[in-house]
Every structure is written in C-alpha cells, then in structure tokens.
C-alpha positions in Angstrom: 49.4 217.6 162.7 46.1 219.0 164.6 46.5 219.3 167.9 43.8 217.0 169.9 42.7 216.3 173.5 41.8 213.3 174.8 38.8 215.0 175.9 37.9 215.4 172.2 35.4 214.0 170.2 34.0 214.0 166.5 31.2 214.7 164.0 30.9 212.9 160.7 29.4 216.2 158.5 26.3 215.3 156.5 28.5 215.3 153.0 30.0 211.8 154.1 28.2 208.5 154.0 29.5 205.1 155.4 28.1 202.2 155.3 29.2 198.7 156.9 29.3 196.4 153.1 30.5 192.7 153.6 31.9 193.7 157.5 34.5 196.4 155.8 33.6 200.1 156.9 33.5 202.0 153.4 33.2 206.3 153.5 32.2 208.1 150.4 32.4 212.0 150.4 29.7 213.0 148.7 30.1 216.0 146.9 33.5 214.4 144.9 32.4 210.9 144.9 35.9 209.6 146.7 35.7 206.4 148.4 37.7 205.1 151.3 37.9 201.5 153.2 39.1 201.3 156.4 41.5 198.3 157.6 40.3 196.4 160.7 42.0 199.1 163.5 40.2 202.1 161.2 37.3 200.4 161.5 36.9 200.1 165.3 38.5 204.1 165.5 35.2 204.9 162.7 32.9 202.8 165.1 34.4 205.2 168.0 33.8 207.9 165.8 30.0 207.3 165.4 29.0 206.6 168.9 30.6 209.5 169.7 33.6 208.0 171.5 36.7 210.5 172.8 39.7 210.3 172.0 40.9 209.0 175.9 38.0 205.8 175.0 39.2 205.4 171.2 42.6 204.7 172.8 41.8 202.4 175.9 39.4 200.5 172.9 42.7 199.8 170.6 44.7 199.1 173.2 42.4 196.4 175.0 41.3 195.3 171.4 44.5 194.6 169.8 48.3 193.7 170.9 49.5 197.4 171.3 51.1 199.7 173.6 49.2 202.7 174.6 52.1 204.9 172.9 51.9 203.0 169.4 48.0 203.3 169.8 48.0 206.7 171.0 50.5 207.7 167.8 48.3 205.4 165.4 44.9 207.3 166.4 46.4 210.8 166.2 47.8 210.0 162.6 44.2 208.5 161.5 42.3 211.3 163.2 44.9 214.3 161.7 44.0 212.3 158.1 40.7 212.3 158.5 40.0 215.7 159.3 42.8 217.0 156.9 39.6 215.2 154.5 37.1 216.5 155.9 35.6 213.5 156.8 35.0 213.8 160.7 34.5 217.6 161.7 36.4 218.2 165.2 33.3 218.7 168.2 34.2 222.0 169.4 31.8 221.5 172.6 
C-alpha cells in the first residue's frame, strides 16, 4: 500500500472522465475504455476527490456522514485511495 498523509490531496489526470448518471458516480479511463461505479461511501471519497479535499477532511466527512469509527474510516479510505492510484485514476498532489 502507498504511503499517504493526511495532509495529502489528489488530481484526477485528464485521461479519466466521471460523470454523476442517475446519482451513481461512474469513472471511465479513457485511453482503455474501463468503467468503474462507485458505491455510496466511494462516492462521497470521489466528491472529496474533486473539490480537492485531504485526506485529514475525506476522513472527518465519512466518519460524520456515516455510522463509522474513525479507525474503520481511516482503513476504508486508505484501501480506496491505494486502489485508485494503483489505476491510475487520481494522480497523488505532490505540492
């Protein structure tokens, strides 16, 4: 797994479009034509994503959002985030 700061925070490169299509978040890489869908916990994290959240306010976000400790948020985020740069679909800011 990537290591990443709370600090951190997250590009979405030009080859990936997303789109909000009947209130599911759906990601297309461009270049290979793979599509993802995001559950309802991707979703705000992708939301995050775009307004250029870090990972310290993607965290308080899930936790006050949804019925979860900060631990089980904190290990759900990192294993989304670790995914989705492992795709290639959010670029780590290295600011």
């Amino acid at each position: 797994m990537v290591e990443i700061s709370g600090n951190a925070t997250f590009n979405i490169p030009e080859s990936v479009a997303w789109r909000n299509v009947n209130e599911e978040i759906v990601i297309l890489k461009l270049k290979s034509g793979e599509y993802y869908t995001l559950n309802e916990v991707g979703q705000h994290i992708w939301q995050a994503i775009s307004d250029q959240q870090n990972v310290e306010g993607i965290l308080k976000q899930i936790v006050d959002q949804f019925d979860v400790t900060y631990e089980k948020a904190k290990e759900d985020v990192m294993t989304f985030l670790d995914n989705m740069l492992k795709e290639s679909i959010v670029l780590l800011n290295e600011k």
